[in-house]
N, C-alpha and C positions, 0 to 999 in steps of 0.2 A: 504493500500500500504506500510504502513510501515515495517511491517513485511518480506516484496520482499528483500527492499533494505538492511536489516539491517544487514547482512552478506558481503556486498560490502566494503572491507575493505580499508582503506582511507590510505595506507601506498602504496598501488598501481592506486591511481587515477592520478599520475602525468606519463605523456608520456614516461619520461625518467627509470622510477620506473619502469614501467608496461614494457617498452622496456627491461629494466635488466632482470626481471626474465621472463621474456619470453623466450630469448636468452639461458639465463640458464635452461631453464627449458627442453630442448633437447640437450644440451652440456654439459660434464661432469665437464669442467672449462673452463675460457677465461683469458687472460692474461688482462690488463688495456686497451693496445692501441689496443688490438680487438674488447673490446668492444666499446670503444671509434668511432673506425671508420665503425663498425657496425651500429648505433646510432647515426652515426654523431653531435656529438655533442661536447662541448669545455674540455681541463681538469678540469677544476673548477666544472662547471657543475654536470660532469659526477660523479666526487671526491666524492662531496656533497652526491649527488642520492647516491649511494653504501653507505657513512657514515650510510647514513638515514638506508637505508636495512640493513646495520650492524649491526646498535643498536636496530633493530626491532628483530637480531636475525635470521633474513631471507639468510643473507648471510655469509659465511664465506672466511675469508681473509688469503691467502697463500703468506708470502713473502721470496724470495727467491736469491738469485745471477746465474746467468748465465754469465760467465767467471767473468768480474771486472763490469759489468752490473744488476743492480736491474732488481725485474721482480717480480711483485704481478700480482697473480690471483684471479679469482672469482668463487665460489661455490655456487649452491644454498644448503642449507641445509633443511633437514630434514622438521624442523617446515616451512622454507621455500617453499617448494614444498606442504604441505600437507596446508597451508594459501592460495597459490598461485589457487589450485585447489578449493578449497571454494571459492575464488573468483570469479572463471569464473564459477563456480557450481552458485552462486547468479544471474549473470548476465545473465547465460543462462534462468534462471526461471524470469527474470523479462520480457526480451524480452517473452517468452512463458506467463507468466500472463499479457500480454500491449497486445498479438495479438488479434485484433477484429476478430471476427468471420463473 
């Protein structure tokens, strides 16, 4: 069995992680408080989760002014998107190797 999981990449086992690039992963960017209230979840929270997906390289960070207003976006990138499908490529083979016949 170990061989199933061992592509399940642990940089998206947390809800809010796997919620980001999900989101991203059909959108070409989202700004903070759309993810944010996509996701429902707090700013702290959500800050952290995206940090994390940053430094994994998974997302890339647009910041910007709109009129005298700050306004960062989110991207998945590249290595992003191409992790993101190996993961769910994994998951989908572990459900298909666990189904009893």
């Amino acid at each position: 069995m170990k061989t199933v999981i061992q592509n399940i990449n642990k940089a998206f086992e947390n809800r809010v992680r796997l919620g980001v690039m999900s989101v991203l992963m059909v959108n070409d960017k989202l700004d903070f408080n759309a993810l944010k209230e996509l996701l429902e979840v707090t700013d702290g929270n959500l800050a952290s989760h995206l940090r994390a997906l940053e430094k994994a390289g998974y997302v890339e960070v647009q910041k910007q002014f709109i009129g005298r207003k700050p306004n960062t976006q989110y991207k998945a990138t590249p290595e992003g998107k191409k992790a993101f499908h190996s993961h769910l490529e994994a998951l989908e083979n572990l459900l298909k190797s666990s189904k009893k016949s």
